[in-house]
Backbone as XML, in Angstrom:
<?xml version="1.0"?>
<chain id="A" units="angstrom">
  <residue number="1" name="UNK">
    <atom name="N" x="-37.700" y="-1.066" z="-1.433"/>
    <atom name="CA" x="-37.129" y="-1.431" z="-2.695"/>
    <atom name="C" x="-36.067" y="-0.417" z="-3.129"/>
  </residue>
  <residue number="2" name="UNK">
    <atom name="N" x="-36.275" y="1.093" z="-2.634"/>
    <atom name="CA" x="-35.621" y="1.894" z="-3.150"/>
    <atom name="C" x="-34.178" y="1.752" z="-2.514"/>
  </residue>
  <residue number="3" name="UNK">
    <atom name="N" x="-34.091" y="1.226" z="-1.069"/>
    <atom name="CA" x="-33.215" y="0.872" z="-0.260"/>
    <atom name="C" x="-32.021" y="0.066" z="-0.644"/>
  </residue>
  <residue number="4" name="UNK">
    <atom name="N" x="-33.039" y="-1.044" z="-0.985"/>
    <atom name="CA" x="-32.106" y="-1.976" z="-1.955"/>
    <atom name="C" x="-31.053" y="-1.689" z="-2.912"/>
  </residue>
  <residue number="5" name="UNK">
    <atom name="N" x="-31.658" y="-1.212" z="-3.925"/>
    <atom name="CA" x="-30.887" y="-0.350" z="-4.984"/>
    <atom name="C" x="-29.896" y="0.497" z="-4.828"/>
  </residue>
  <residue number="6" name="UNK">
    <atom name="N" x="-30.120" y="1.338" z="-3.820"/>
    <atom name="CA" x="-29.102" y="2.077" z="-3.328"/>
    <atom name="C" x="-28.029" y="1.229" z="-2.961"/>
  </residue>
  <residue number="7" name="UNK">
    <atom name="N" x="-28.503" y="0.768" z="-1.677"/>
    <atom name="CA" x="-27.254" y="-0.309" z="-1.560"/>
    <atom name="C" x="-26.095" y="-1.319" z="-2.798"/>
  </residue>
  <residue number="8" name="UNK">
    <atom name="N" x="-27.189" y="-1.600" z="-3.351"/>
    <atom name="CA" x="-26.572" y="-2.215" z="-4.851"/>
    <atom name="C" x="-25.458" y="-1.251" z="-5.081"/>
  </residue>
  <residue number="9" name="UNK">
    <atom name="N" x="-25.797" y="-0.117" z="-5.648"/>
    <atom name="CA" x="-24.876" y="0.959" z="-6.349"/>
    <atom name="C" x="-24.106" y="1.082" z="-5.242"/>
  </residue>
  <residue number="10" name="UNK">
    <atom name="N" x="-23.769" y="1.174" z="-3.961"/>
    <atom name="CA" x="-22.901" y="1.579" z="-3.156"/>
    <atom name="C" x="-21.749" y="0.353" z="-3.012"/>
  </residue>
  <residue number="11" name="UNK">
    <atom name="N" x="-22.451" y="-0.385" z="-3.261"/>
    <atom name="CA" x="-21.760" y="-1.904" z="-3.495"/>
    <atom name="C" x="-20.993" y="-1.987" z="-4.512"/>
  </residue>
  <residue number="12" name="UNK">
    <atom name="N" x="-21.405" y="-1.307" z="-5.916"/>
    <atom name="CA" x="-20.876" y="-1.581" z="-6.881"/>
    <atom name="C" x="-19.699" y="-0.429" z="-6.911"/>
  </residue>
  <residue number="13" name="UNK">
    <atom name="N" x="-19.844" y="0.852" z="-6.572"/>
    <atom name="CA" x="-19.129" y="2.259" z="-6.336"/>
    <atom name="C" x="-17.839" y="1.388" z="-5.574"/>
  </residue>
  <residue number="14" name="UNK">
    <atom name="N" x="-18.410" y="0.830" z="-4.456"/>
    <atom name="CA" x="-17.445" y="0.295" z="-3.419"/>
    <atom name="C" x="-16.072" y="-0.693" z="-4.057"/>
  </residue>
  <residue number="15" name="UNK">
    <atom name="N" x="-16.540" y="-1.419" z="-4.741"/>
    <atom name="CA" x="-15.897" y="-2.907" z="-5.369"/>
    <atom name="C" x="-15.178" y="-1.847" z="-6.685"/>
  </residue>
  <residue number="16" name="UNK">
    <atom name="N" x="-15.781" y="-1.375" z="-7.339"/>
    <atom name="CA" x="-14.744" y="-0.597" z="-8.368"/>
    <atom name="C" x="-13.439" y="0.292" z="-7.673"/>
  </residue>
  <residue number="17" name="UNK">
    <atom name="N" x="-13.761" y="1.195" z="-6.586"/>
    <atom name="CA" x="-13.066" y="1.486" z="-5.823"/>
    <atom name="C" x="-11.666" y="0.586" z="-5.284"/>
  </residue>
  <residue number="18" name="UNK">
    <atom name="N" x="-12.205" y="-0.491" z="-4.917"/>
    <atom name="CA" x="-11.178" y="-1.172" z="-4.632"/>
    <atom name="C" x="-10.212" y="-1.763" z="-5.564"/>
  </residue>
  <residue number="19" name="UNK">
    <atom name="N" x="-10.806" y="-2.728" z="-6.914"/>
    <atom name="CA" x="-10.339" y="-2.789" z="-8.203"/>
    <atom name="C" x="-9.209" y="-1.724" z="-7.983"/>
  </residue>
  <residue number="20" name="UNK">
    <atom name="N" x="-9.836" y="-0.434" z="-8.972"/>
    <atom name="CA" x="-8.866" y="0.799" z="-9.014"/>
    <atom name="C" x="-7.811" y="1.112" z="-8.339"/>
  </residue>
  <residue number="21" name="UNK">
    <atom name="N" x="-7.932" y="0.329" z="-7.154"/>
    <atom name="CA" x="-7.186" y="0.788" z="-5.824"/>
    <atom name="C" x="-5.677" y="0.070" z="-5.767"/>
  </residue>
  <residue number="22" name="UNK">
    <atom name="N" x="-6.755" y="-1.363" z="-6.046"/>
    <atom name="CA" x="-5.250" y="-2.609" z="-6.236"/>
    <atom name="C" x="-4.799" y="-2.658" z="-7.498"/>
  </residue>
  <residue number="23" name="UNK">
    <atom name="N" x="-5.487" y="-2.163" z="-8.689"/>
    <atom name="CA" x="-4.697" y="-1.984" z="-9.893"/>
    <atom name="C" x="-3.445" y="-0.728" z="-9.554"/>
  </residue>
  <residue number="24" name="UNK">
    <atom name="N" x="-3.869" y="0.159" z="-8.991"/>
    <atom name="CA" x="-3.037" y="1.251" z="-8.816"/>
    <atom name="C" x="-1.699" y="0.584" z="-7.890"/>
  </residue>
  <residue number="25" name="UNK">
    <atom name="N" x="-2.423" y="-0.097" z="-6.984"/>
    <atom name="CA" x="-1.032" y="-0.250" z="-5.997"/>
    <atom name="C" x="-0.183" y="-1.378" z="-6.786"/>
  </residue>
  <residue number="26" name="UNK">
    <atom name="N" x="-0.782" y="-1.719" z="-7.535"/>
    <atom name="CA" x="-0.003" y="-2.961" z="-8.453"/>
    <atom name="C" x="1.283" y="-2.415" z="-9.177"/>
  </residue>
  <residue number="27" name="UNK">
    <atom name="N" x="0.770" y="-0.634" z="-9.766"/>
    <atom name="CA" x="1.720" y="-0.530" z="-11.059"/>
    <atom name="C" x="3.193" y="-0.206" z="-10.092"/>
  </residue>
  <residue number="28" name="UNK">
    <atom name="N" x="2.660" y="0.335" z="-8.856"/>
    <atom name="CA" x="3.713" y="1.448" z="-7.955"/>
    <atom name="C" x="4.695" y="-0.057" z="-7.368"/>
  </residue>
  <residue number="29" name="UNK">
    <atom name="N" x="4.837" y="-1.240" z="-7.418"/>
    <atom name="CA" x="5.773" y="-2.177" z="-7.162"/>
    <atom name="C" x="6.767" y="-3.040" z="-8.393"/>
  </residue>
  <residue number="30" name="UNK">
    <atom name="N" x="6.740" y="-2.105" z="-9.976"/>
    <atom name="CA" x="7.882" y="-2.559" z="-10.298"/>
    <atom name="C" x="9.125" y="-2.758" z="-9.698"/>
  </residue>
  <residue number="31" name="UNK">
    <atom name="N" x="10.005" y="-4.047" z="-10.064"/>
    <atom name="CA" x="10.917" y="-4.022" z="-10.056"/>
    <atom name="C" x="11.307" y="-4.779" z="-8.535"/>
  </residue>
  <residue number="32" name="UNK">
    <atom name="N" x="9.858" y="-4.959" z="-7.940"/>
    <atom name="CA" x="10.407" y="-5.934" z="-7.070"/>
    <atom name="C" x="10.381" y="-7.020" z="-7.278"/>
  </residue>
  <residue number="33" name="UNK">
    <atom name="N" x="9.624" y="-7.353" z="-7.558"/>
    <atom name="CA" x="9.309" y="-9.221" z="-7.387"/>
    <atom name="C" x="10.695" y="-10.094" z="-7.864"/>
  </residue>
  <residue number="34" name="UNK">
    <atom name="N" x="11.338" y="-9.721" z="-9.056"/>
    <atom name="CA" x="12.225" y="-10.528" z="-9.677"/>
    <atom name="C" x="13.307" y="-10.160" z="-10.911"/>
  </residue>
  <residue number="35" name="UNK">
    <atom name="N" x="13.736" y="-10.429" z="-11.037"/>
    <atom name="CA" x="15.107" y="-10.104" z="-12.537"/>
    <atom name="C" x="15.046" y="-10.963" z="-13.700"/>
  </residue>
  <residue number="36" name="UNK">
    <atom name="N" x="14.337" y="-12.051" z="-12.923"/>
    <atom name="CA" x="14.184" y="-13.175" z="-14.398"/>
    <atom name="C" x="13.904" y="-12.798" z="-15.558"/>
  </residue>
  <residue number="37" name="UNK">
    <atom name="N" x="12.781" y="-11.553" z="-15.526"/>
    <atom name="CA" x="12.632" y="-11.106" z="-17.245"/>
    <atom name="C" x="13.868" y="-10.447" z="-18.096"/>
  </residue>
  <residue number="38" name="UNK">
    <atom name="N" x="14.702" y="-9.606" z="-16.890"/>
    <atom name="CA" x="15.299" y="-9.360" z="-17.668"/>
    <atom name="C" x="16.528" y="-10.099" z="-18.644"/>
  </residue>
  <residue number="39" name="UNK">
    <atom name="N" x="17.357" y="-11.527" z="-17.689"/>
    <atom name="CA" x="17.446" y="-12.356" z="-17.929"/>
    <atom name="C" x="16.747" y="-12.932" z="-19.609"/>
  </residue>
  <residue number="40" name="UNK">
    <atom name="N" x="15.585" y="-13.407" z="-19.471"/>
    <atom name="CA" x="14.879" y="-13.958" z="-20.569"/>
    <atom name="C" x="14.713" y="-12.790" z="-22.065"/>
  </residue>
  <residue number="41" name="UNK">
    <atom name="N" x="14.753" y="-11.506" z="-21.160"/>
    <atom name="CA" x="14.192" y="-10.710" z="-23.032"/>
    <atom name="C" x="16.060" y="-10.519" z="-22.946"/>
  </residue>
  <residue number="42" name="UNK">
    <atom name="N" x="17.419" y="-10.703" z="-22.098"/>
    <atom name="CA" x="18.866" y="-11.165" z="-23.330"/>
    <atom name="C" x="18.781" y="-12.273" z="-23.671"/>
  </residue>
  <residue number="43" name="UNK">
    <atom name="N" x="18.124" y="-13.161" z="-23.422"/>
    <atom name="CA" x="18.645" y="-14.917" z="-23.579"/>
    <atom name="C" x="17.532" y="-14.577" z="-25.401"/>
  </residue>
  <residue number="44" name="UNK">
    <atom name="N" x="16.173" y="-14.035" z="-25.190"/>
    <atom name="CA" x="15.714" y="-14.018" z="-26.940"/>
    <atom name="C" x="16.196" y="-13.079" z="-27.381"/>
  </residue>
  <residue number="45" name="UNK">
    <atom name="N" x="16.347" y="-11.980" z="-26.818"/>
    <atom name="CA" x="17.546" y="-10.722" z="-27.783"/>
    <atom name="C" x="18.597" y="-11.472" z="-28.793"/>
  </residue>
  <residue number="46" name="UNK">
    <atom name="N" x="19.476" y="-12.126" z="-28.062"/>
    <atom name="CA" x="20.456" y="-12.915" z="-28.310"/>
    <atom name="C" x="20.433" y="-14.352" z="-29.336"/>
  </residue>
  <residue number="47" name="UNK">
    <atom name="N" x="18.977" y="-14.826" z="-28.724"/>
    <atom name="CA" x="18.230" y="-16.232" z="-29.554"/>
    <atom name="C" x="17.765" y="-15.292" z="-31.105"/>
  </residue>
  <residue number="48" name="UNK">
    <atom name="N" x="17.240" y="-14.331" z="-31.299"/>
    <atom name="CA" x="16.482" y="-13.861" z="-32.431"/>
    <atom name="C" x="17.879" y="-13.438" z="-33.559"/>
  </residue>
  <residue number="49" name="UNK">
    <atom name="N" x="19.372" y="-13.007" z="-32.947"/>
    <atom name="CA" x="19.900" y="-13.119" z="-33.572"/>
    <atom name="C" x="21.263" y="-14.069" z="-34.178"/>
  </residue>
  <residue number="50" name="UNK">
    <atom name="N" x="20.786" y="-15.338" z="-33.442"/>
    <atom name="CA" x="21.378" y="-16.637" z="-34.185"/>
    <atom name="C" x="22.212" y="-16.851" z="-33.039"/>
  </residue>
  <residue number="51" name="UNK">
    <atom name="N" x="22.070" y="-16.524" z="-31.713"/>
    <atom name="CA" x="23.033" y="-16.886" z="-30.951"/>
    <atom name="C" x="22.477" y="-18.097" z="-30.070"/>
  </residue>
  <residue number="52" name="UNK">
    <atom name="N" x="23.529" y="-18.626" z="-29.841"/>
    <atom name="CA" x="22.871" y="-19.820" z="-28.911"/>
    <atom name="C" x="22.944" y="-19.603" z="-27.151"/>
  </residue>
  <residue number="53" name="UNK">
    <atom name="N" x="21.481" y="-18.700" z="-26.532"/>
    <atom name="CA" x="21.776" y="-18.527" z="-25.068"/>
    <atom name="C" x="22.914" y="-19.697" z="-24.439"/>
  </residue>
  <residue number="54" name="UNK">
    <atom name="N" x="22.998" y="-20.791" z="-24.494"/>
    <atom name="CA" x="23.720" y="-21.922" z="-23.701"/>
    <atom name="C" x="24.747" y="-21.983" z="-24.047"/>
  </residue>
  <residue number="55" name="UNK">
    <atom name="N" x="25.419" y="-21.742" z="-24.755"/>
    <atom name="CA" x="26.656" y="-22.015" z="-24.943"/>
    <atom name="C" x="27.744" y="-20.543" z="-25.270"/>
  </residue>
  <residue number="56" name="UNK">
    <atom name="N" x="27.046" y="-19.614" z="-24.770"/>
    <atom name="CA" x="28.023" y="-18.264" z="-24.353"/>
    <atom name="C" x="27.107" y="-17.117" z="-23.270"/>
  </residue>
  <residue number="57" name="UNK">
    <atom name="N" x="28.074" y="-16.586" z="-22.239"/>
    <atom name="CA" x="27.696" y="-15.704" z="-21.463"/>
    <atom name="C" x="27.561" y="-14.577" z="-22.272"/>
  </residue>
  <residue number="58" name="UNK">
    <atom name="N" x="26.748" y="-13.973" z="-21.365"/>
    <atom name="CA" x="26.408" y="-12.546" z="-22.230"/>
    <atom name="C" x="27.786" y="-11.596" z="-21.825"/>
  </residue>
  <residue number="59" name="UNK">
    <atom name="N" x="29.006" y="-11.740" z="-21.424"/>
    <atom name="CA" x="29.743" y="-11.168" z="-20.453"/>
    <atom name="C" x="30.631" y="-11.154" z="-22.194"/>
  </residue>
  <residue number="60" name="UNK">
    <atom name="N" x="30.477" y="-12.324" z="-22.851"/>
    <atom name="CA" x="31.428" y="-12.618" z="-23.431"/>
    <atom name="C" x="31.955" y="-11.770" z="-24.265"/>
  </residue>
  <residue number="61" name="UNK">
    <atom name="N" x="33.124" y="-11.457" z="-24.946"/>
    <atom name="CA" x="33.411" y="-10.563" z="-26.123"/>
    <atom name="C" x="32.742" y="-10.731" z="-27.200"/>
  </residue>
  <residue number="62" name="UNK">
    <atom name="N" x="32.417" y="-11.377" z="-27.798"/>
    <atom name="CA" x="31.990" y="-11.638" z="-28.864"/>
    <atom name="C" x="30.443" y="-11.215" z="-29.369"/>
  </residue>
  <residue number="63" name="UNK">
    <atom name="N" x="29.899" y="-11.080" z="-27.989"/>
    <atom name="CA" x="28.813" y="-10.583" z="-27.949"/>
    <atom name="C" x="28.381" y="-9.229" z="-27.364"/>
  </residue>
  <residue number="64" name="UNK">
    <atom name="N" x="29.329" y="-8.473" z="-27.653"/>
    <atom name="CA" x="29.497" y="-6.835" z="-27.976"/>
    <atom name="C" x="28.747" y="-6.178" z="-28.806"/>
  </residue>
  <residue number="65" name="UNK">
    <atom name="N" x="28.765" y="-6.873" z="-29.794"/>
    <atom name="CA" x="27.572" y="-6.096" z="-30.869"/>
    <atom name="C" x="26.407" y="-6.086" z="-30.159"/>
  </residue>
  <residue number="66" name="UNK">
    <atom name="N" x="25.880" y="-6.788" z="-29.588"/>
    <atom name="CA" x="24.741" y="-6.784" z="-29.428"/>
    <atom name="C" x="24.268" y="-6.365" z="-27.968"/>
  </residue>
  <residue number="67" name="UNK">
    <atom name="N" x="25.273" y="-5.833" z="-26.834"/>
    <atom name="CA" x="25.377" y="-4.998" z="-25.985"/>
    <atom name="C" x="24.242" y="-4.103" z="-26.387"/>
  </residue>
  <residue number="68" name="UNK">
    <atom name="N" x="23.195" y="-3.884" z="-25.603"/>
    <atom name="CA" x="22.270" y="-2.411" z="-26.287"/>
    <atom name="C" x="21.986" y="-2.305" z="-24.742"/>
  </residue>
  <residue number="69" name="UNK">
    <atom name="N" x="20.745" y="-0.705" z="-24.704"/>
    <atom name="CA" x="20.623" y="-0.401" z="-23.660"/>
    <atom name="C" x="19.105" y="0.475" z="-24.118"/>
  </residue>
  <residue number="70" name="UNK">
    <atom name="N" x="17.712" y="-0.552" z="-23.360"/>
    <atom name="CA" x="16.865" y="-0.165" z="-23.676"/>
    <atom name="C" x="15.752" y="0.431" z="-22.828"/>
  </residue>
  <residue number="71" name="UNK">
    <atom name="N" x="15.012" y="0.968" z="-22.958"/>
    <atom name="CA" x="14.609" y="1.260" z="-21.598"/>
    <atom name="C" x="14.583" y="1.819" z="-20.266"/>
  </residue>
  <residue number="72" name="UNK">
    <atom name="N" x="15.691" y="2.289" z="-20.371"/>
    <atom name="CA" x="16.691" y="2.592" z="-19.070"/>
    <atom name="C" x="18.017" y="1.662" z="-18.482"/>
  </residue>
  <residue number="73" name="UNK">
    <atom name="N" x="17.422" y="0.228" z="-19.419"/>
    <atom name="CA" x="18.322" y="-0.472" z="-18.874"/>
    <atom name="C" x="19.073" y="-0.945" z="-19.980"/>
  </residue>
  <residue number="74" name="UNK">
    <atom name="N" x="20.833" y="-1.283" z="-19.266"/>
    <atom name="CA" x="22.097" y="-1.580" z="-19.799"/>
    <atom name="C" x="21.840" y="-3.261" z="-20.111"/>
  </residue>
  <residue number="75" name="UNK">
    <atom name="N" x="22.050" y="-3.619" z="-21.078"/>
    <atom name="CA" x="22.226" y="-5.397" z="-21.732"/>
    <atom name="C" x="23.115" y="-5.600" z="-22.174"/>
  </residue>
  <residue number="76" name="UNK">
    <atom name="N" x="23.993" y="-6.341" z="-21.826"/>
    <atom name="CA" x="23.896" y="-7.687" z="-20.153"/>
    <atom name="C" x="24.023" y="-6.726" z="-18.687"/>
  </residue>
  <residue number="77" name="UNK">
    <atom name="N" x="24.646" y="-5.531" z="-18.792"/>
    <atom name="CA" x="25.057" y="-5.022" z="-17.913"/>
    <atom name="C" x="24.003" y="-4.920" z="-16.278"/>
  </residue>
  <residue number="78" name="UNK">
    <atom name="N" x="22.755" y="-5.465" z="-16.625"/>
    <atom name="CA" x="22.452" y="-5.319" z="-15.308"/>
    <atom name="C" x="21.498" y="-6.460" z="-15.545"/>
  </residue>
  <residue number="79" name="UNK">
    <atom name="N" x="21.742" y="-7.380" z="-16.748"/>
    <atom name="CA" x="21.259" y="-8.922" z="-16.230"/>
    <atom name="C" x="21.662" y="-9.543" z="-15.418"/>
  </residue>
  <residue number="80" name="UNK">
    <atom name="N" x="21.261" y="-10.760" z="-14.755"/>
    <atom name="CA" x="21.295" y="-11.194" z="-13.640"/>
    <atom name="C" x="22.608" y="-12.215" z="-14.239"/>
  </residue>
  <residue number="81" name="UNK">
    <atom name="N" x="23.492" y="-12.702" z="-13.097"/>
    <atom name="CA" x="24.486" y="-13.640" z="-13.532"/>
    <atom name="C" x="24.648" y="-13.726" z="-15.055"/>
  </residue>
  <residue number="82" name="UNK">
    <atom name="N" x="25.278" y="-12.473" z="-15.168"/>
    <atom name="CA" x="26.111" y="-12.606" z="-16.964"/>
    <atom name="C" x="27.384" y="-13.360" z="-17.444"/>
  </residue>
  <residue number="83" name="UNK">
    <atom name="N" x="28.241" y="-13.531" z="-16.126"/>
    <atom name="CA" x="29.273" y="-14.530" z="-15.879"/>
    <atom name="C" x="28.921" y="-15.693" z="-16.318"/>
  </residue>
  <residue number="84" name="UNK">
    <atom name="N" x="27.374" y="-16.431" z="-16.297"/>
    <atom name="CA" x="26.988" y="-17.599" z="-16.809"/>
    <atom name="C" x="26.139" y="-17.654" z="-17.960"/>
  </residue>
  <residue number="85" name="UNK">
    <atom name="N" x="26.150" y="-19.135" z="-18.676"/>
    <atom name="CA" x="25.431" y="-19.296" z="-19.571"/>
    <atom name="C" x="23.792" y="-18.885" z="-18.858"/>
  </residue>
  <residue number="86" name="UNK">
    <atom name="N" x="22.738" y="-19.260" z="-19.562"/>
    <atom name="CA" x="21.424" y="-19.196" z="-19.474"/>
    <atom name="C" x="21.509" y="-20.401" z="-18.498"/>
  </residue>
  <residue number="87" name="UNK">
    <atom name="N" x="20.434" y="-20.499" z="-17.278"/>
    <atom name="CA" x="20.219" y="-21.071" z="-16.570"/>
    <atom name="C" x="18.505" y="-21.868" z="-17.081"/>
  </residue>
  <residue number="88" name="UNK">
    <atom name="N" x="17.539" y="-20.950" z="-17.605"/>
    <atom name="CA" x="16.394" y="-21.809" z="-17.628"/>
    <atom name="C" x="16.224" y="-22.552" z="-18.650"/>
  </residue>
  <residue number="89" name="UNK">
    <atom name="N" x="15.772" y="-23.474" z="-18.725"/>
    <atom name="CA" x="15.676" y="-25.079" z="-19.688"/>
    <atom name="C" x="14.739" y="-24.399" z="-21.054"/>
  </residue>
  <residue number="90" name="UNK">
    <atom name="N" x="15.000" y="-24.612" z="-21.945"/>
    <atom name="CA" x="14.313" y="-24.425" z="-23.381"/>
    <atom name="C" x="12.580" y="-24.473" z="-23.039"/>
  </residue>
  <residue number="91" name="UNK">
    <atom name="N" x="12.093" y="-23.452" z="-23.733"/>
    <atom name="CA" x="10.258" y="-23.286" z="-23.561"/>
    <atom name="C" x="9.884" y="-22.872" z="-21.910"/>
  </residue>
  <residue number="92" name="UNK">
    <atom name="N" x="11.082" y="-22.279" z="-21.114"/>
    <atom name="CA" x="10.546" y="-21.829" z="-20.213"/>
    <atom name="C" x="9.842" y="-20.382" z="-20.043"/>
  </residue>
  <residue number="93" name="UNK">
    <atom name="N" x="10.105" y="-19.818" z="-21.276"/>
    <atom name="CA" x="9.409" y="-18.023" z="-21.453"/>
    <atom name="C" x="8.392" y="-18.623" z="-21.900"/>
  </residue>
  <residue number="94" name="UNK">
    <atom name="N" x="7.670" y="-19.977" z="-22.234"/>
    <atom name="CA" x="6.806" y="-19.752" z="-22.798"/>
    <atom name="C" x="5.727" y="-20.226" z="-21.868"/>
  </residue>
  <residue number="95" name="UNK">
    <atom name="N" x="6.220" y="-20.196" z="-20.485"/>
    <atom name="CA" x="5.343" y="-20.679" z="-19.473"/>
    <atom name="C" x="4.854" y="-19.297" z="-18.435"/>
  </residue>
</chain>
């Protein structure tokens, strides 16, 4: 019985271990998977202050004021295709 138990806890030691392991290796791969967010937080940057993502590039003059740089990162300056309007269809951040 005592056998058992042990095993249990080595089981459980084991499985947290791993958890920990793939949470860790999780944080160390920003920045690969994709650009789309950054994309989406100018398209509501831009939406929160009365602009309409679709019908102007972030490239555009007019939308100078609102050029910021947060994070480390430059907006629009290292969004993805700023030359174009918004590409994803309305209620897609909210998926």
């Amino acid at each position: 019985m005592a056998r058992s138990t042990h095993q249990r806890l080595w089981r459980r030691v084991l499985a947290t271990l791993a958890v920990l392991l793939f949470i860790f290796s999780a944080f160390q791969t920003q920045g690969v998977l994709s650009d789309d967010a950054l994309r989406y937080h100018w398209d509501g940057w831009i939406g929160v202050h009365g602009v309409d993502p679709y019908a102007q590039v972030p490239e555009h003059e007019t939308l100078a004021p609102y050029h910021v740089e947060a994070n480390g990162i430059a907006y629009p300056g290292e969004v993805p295709y700023a030359d174009l309007p918004t590409v994803y269809p309305p209620g897609a951040q909210l998926l």
